[in-house]
BAFIBA-975822 format. One line per 2 residues: number of its first residue (from 1); their letters; for each residue x, y, z of C-alpha. Coordinates in steps of 0.5 Angstrom, whole numbers, plus 500, padded with zeros to 3 digits. Layout:
REM residues N
NUM	A	X Y Z ~ ...;
This chain:
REM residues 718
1	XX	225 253 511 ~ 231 257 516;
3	XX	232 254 523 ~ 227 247 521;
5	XX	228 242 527 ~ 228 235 527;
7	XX	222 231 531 ~ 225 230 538;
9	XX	228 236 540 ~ 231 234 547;
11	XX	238 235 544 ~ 243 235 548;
13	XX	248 241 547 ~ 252 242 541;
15	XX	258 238 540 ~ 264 244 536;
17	XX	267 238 533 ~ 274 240 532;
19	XX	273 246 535 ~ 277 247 540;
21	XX	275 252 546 ~ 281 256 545;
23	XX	278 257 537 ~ 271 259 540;
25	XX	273 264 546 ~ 278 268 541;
27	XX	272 268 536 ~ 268 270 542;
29	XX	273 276 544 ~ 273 278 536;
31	XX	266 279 535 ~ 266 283 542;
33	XX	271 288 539 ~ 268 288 533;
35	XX	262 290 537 ~ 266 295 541;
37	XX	270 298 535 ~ 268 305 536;
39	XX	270 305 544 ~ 276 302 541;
41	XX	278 307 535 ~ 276 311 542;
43	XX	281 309 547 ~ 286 307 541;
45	XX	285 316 539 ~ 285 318 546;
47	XX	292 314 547 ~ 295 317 541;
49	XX	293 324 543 ~ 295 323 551;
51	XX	301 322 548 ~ 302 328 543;
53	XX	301 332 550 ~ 306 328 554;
55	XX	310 330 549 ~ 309 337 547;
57	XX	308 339 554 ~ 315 335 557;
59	XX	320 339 560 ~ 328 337 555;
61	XX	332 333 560 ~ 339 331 557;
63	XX	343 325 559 ~ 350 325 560;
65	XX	353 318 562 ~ 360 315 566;
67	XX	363 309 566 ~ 366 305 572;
69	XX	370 298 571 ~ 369 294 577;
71	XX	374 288 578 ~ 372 283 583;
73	XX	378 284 589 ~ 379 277 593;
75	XX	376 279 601 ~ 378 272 604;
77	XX	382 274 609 ~ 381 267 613;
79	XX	385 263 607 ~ 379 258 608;
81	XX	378 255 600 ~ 371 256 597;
83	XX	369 252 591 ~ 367 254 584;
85	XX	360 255 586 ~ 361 259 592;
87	XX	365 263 588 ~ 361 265 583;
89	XX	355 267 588 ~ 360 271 592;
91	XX	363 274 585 ~ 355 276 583;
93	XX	353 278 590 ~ 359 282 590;
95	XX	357 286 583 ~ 350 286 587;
97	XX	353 291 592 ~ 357 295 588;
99	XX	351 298 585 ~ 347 298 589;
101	XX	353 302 592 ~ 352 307 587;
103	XX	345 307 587 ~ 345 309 595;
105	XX	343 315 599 ~ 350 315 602;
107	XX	353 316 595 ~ 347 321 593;
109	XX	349 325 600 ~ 357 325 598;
111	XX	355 328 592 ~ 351 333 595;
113	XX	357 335 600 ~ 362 335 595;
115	XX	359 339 589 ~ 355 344 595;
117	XX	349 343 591 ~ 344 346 596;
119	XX	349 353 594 ~ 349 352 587;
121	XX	345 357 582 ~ 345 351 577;
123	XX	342 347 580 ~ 337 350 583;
125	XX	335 353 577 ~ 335 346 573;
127	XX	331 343 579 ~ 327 348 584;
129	XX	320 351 583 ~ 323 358 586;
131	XX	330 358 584 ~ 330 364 589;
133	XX	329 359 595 ~ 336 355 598;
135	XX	334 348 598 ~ 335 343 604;
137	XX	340 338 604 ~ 334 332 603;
139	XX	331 335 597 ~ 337 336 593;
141	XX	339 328 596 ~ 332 326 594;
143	XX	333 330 587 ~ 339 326 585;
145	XX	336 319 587 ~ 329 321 583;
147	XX	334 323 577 ~ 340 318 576;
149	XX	340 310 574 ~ 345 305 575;
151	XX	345 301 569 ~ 351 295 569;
153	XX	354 293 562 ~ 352 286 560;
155	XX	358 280 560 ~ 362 285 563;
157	XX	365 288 569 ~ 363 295 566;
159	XX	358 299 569 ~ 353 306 567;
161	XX	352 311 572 ~ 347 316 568;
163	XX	345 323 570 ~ 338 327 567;
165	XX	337 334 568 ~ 334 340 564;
167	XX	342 343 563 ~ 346 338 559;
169	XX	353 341 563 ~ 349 340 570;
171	XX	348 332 567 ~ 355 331 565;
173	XX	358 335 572 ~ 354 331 576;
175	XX	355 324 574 ~ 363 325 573;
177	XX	361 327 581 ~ 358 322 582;
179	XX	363 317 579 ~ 369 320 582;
181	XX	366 320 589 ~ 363 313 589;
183	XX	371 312 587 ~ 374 315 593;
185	XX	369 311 598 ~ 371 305 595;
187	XX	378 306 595 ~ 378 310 603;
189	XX	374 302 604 ~ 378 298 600;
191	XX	384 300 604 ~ 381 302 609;
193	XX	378 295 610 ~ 386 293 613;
195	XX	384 296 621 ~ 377 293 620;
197	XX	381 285 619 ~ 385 286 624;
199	XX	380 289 629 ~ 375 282 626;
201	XX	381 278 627 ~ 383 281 633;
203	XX	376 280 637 ~ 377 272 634;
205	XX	383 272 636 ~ 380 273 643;
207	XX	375 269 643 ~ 378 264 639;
209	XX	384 264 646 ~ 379 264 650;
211	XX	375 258 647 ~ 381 254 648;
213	XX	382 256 655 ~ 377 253 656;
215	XX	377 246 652 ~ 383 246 655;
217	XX	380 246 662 ~ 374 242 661;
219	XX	379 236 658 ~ 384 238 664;
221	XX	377 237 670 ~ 375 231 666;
223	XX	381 227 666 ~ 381 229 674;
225	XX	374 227 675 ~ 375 220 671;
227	XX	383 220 674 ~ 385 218 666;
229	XX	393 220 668 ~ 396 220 661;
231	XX	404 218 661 ~ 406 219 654;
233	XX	403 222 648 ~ 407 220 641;
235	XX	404 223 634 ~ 406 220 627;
237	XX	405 225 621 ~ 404 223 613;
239	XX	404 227 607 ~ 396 230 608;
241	XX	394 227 615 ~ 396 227 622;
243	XX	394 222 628 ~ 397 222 635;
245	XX	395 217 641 ~ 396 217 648;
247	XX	398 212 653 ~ 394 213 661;
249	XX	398 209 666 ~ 392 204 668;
251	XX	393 201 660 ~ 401 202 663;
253	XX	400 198 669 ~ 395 193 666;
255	XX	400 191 662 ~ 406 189 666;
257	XX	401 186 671 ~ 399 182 666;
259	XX	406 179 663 ~ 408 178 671;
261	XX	402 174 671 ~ 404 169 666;
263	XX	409 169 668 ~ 407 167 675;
265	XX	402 162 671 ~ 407 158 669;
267	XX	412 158 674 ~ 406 155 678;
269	XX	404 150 673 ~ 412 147 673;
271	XX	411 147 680 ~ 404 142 680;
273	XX	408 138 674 ~ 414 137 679;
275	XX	409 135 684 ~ 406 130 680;
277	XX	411 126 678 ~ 415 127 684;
279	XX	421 129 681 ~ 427 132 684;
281	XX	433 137 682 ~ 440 133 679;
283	XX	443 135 686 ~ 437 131 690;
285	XX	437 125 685 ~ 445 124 686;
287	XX	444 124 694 ~ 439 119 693;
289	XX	443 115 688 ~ 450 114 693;
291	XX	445 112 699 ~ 441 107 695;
293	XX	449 105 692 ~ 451 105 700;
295	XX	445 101 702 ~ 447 095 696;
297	XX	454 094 699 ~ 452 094 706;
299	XX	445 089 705 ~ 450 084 700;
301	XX	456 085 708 ~ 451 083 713;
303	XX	448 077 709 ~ 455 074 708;
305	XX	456 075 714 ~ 450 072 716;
307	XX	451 066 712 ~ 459 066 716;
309	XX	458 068 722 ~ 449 067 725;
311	XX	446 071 727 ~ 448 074 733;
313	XX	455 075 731 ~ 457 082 733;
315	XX	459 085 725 ~ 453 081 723;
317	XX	449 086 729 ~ 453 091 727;
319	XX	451 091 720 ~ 445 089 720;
321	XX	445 097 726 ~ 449 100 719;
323	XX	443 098 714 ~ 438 100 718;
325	XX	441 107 719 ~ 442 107 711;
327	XX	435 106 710 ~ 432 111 715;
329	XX	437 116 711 ~ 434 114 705;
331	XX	427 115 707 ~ 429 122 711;
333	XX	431 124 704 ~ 425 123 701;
335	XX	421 126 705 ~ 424 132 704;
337	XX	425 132 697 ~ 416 133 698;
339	XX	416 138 703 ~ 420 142 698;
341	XX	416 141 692 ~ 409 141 695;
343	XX	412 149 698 ~ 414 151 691;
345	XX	408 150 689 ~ 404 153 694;
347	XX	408 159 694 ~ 408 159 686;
349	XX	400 158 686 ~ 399 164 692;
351	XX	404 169 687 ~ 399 166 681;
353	XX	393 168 685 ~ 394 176 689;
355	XX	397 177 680 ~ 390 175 679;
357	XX	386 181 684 ~ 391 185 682;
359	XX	390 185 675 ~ 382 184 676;
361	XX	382 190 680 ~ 386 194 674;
363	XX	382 191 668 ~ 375 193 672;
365	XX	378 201 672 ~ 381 200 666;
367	XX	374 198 663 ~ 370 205 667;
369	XX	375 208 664 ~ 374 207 657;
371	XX	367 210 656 ~ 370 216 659;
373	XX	375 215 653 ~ 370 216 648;
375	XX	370 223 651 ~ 375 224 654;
377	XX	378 224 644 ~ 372 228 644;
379	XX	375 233 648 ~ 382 233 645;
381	XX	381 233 639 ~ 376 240 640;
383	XX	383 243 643 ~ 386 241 637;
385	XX	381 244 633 ~ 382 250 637;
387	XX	389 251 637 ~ 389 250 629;
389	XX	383 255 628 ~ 388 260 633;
391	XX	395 259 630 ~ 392 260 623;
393	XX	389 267 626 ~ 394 268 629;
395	XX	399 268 622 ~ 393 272 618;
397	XX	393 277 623 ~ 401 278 622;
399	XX	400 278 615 ~ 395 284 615;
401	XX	400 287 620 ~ 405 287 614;
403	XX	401 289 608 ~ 399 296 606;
405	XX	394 300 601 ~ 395 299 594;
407	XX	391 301 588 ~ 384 301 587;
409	XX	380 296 585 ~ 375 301 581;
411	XX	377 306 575 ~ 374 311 570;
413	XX	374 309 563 ~ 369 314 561;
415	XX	368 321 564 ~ 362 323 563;
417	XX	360 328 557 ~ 354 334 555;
419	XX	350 331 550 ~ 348 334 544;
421	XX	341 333 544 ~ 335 330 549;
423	XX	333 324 550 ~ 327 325 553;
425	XX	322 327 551 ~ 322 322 544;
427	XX	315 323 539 ~ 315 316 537;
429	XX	317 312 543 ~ 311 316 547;
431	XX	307 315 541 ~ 309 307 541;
433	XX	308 307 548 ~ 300 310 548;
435	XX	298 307 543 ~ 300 301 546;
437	XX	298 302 552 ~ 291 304 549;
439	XX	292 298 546 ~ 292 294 552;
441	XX	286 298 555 ~ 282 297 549;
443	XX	284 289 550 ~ 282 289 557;
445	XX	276 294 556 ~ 274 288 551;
447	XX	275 283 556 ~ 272 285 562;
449	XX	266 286 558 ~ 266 280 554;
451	XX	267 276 561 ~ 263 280 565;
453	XX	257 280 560 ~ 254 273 560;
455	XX	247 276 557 ~ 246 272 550;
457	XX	250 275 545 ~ 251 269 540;
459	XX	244 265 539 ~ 248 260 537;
461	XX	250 260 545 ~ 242 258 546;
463	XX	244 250 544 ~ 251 250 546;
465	XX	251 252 553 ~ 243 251 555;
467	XX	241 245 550 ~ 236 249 548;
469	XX	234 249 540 ~ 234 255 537;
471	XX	226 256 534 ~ 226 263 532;
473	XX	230 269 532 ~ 226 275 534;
475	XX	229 283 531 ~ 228 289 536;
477	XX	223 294 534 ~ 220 301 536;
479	XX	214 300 542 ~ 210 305 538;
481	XX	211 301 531 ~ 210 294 533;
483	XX	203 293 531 ~ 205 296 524;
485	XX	211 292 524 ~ 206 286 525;
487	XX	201 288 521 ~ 205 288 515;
489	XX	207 281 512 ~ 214 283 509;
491	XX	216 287 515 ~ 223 283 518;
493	XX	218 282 526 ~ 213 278 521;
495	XX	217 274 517 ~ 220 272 524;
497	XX	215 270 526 ~ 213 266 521;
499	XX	219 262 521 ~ 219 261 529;
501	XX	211 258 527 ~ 214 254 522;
503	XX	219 252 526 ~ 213 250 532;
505	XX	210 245 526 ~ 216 240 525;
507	XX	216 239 532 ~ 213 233 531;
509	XX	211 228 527 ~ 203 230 526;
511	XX	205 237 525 ~ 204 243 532;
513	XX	203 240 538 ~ 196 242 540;
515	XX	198 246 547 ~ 204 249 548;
517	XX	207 253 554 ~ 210 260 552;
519	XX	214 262 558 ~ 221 266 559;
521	XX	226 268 565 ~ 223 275 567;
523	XX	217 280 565 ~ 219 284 559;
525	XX	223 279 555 ~ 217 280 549;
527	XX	212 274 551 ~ 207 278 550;
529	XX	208 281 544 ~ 211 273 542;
531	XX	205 269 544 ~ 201 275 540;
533	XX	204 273 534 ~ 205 265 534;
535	XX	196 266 535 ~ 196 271 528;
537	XX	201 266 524 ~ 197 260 526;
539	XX	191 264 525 ~ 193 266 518;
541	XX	194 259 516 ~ 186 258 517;
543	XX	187 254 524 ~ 183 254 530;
545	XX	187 258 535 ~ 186 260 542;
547	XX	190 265 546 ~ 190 262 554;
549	XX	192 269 558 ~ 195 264 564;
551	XX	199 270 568 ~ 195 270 573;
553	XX	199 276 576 ~ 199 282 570;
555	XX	195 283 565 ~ 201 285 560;
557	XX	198 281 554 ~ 190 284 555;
559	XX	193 291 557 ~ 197 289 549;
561	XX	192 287 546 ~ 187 292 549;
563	XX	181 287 552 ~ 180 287 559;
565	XX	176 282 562 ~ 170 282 567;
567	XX	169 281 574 ~ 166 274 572;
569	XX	171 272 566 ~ 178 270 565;
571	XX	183 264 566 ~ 182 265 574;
573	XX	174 265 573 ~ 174 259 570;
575	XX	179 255 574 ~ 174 257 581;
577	XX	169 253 577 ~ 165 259 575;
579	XX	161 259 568 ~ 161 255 562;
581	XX	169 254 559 ~ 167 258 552;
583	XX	163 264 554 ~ 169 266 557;
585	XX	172 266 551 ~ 174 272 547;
587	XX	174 274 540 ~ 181 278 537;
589	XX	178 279 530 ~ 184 283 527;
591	XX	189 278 529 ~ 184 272 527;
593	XX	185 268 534 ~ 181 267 541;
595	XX	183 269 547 ~ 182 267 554;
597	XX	185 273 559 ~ 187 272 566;
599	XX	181 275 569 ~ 181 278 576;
601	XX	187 277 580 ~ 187 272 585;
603	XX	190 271 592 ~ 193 264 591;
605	XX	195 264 584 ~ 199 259 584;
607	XX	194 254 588 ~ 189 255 583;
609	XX	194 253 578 ~ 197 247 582;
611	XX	189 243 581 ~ 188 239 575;
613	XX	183 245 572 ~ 187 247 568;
615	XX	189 240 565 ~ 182 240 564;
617	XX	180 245 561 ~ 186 245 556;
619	XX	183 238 554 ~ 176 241 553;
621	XX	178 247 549 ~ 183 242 544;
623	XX	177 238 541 ~ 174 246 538;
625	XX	181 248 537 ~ 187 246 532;
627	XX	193 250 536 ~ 193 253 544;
629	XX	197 256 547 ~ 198 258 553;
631	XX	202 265 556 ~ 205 263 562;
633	XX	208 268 567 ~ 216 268 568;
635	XX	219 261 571 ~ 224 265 577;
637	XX	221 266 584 ~ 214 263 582;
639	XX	212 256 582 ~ 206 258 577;
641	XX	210 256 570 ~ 212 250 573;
643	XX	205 247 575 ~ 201 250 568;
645	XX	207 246 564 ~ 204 240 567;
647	XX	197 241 564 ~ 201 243 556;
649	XX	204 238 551 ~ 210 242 552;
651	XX	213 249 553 ~ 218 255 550;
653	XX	223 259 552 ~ 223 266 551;
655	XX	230 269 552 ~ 231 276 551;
657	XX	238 278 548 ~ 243 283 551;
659	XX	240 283 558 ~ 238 277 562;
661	XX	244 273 565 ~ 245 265 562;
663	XX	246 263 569 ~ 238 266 571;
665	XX	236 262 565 ~ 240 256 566;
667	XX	236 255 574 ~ 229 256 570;
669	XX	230 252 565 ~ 233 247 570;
671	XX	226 248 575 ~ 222 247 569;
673	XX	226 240 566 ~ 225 238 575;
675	XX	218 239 575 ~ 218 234 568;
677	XX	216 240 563 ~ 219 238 555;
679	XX	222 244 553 ~ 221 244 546;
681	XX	226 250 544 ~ 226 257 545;
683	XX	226 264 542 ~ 230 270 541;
685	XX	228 276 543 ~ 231 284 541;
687	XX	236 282 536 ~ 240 289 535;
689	XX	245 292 532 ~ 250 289 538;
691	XX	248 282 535 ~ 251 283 528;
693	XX	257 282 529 ~ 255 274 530;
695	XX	251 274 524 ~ 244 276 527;
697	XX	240 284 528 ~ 237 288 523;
699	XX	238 287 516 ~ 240 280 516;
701	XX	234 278 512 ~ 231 271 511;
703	XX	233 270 503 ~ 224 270 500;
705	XX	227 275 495 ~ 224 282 498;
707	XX	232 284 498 ~ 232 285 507;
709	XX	239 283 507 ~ 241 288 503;
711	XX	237 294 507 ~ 240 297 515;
713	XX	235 300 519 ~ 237 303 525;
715	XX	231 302 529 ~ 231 305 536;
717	XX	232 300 542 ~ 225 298 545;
């Protein structure tokens, strides 16, 4: 049997397998185009059409064109060297400007001046509306700018300037005009560019002398206020570099001040040794030598004496005056030898000490001063740099002075010539061009539909992107014909819904369940005329079926079937407590099954269907029937569908093709599952013509052998 199930329908959605999403959404984007093939066919017509129009009614515009070499000129007139990647930037922002050069108003009003355009009678009759009618200088500008194209030459230095114009001589005269006076104000600024580098040099000169006048007197006032005196300067060069150094004369005097210090150091360091080992010059050591010597022989006289004469013997008395005279002499000496020494080596230790404050003093400024030093080098080397900068100006300058025009850089290779035939317009690029513009609004026109259309087209769409079975497939058909169509067995509505209740009887393992929930997102999907017909095949099979009307709040399935209920029967009656369960019961004898409607409306209906009468009354009416099923009203913005799921076994959603968005669906179903409903499946509803392309509408048959695959039937949309 077509669309059987399996026992447990809480399936999750349908795994593609190896289909990748890419393969699906193409497949989804093919069966919308096949679906609008006709508005295809007429956007596509339409564009083919629109371009035959175009091109009948297009004015013949002739092309003529000249060609221009350019040739990169060096403009570097401060002789710095650029590297190969700014050269190549420089090249290409040259280019740049030339064409855009040539594509300026500037150009398009020298034009207009020289070839007097505004007077021209040619002209005015290729471009005015009036030809009687003087145009203004900004028209005619405006016109040659909307009428001439710059293209350059790929891998070359050449450049295309092209005119369009109704006059084929018009379209030579004026792009030959063009390239002739795009030469001419090249060539006037080419060498005329020599006064604009010397005035530029000349201001940067100027400015140049006066920001080394000024580095020059900051480092002057800077020396001045830190008192750095320089003495001498000396400069040693090699082959690519130079340095120079500088000399201050605190460095100078710290110097000599400190070589007299050692020397004064070390003349009081041999005064301190003399000193200690009281020594004395060779004259001083001779002199004391002869007096030792002296005193010898006289101390050797006076005892030989002594021992001849006694005593008191006047040349012993005189010798004895002799060798004490002598002595005395020898000690005199000697204390004048100290006195000499401890005076050198005073006056050497006092020379030693007034070099040390000295050079103290000295080295103390010199330390102050070398912080100032550092910024002191800064300050120079910035008039160094300035100095440089200004004299190498100063040579360009003199060079430019001595230079003088030359030949242009730009030529005419080819001047422009009348064409023979028009370029525009073209029947076959027109064509090609609608059409494939046709073809890209045919292409968005199916895109935007297929993206903005989330109704369900593909059943398929009911498992794989709700993970909802699918229980049955249900074909439109006219309102004034549904009864018939129901009626009658071997119609496509009947054998529909034969397989949905064929479907409901494998749901579980004992068959059917007992109750079961009919609901659906909105009114009007076909609930009513679906729960009509599930009752009629249940029916037909020989069970006990019971139809329970629950929409509490219309009465679409009583008005259907044409069976209105009392003031005192219904579903509501019955749920309020009043009267017997079966006397409100409801024979449908042409359809074969019973019906329970809904009775008076009242004011809480879903307060009526939130008790557990419900429940119970579903379970009372299961011991006398095989199959009950409950006409639910719709999910979204009510709670009623929600509280009857809980007193059925399960429920089925019924979708409506071609108009209820899969997201609306998507949140009932979501509601549903949160108030713990077991949704068994759901049934498609008003498949047409613009499900075909998916497999499914009119025509598509269910293979018994009564030949429906092969009949179409246009049946007006319900």
């Amino acid at each position: 049997m077509a669309n059987a199930l399996p026992y447990d329908t809480e399936l999750e959605p349908v795994d593609e397998g190896e289909e990748k999403p890419g393969i699906l959404a193409m497949e989804r984007y093919w069966r919308q185009a096949v679906n609008s093939r006709v508005w295809i066919a007429a956007i596509l017509a339409a564009g083919l059409v629109l371009g035959l129009l175009v091109t009948l009614l297009s004015t013949p515009l002739y092309q003529s064109t000249a060609v221009i070499e350019i040739s990169r000129v060096s403009s570097n007139v401060t002789n710095i060297d650029q590297t190969e990647i700014e050269e190549l930037q420089a090249d290409e922002q040259y280019f740049q400007t030339q064409y855009e050069l040539l594509g300026s108003r500037f150009l398009a009003e020298a034009v207009v001046d020289a070839g007097n355009l505004t007077a021209s009678e040619e002209f005015r009759n290729a471009f005015a509306g009036d030809p009687d009618v003087p145009l203004k200088r900004n028209e005619a500008v405006k016109i040659l700018l909307e009428n001439v194209s710059i293209q350059p030459v790929r891998m070359s230095n050449l450049v295309n300037v092209n005119f369009s114009s109704p006059n084929r001589a018009l379209s030579s005269d004026i792009a030959n005009l063009w390239a002739e006076q795009f030469l001419a104000a090249n060539y006037e600024k080419r060498f005329g560019a020599n006064i604009d580098a010397r005035r530029y040099l000349r201001d940067q000169i100027a400015e140049l002398r006066e920001r080394l006048a000024q580095s020059e007197k900051e480092l002057v006032d800077y020396a001045n206020a830190n008192q750095i005196v320089i003495i001498d300067a000396a400069s040693s060069s090699n082959d690519d570099s130079s340095s120079s150094t500088a000399r201050s004369l605190i460095g100078d005097s710290l110097t000599t001040l400190n070589a007299a210090l050692a020397q004064a150091t070390a003349k009081r360091i041999a005064a301190q040794s003399a000193l200690q080992a009281r020594s004395t010059s060779n004259e001083t050591r001779s002199a004391s030598s002869q007096l030792q010597n002296a005193l010898a022989a006289a101390e050797a006289k006076l005892a030989s004496l002594q021992a001849n004469f006694g005593p008191d013997y006047p040349e012993v008395q005189a010798a004895r005056s002799e060798v004490e005279a002598m002595r005395e002499a020898i000690s005199s000496s000697r204390g004048r030898d100290m006195s000499a020494l401890e005076a050198a080596y005073r006056q050497a230790r006092g020379e030693e000490s007034a070099l040390q404050a000295q050079v103290q003093q000295i080295q103390d400024r010199f330390l102050s001063q070398q912080g100032g030093g550092i910024q002191y080098g800064i300050l120079k080397r910035e008039v160094d740099t300035n100095r440089q900068l200004y004299d190498a100006l100063l040579q360009r300058s003199k060079e430019l002075e001595a230079a003088g025009a030359g030949k242009n850089n730009m030529t005419l290779v080819q001047p422009a010539l009348p064409a023979e035939e028009p370029y525009r317009p073209s029947l076959i690029l027109n064509l090609a061009l609608s059409l494939l513009a046709a073809g890209a609004v045919a292409a968005a026109f199916v895109f935007l539909r297929e993206t903005m259309d989330q109704t369900v087209r593909d059943p398929n769409d009911v498992q794989r992107l709700l993970g909802v079975p699918t229980l049955g497939l249900i074909p439109r058909v006219n309102e004034n014909d549904i009864l018939e169509e129901l009626h009658r067995r071997s119609s496509e509505l009947s054998e529909a819904y034969v397989a949905v209740r064929s479907n409901i009887s494998f749901l579980t393992p004992s068959g059917a369940p007992k109750s079961l929930m009919l609901t659906s997102t909105r009114p009007n999907e076909g609930k009513s005329l679906t729960s009509v017909a599930i009752c009629r095949s249940f029916a037909q099979l020989g069970k006990r079926t019971l139809l329970i009307d629950a929409d509490l709040r219309n009465t679409a399935l009583a008005d259907f079937l044409g069976k209105q209920a009392t003031a005192d029967t219904g579903l509501s009656s019955l749920l309020a407590g009043r009267g017997e369960s079966l006397s409100h019961v409801i024979p449908i004898e042409e359809h074969g099954f019973d019906l329970i409607p809904s009775g008076a409306t009242p004011p809480n209906p879903a307060d009526l269907l939130a008790s557990d009468a419900l429940a119970r009354l579903i379970r009372e009416f299961e011991q006398s029937y095989d199959f009950i099923l409950v006409d639910g009203p719709p999910v979204l913005g009510l709670a009623d569908a929600l509280e009857i799921s809980t007193a059925v076994e399960g429920a089925i959603y019924v979708i409506e093709s071609n108009d209820v968005k899969i997201r609306a669906i998507d949140n009932a179903l979501r509601r549903l599952r949160s108030a713990n409903a077991k949704i068994y499946g759901a049934i498609v509803t008003k498949l047409d013509a613009r499900n075909s392309a998916y497999g499914y509408g009119y025509g598509y048959g269910y293979g018994y052998g009564y030949g429906d695959s092969d009949r179409e039937t246009n049946a007006p949309a319900s």
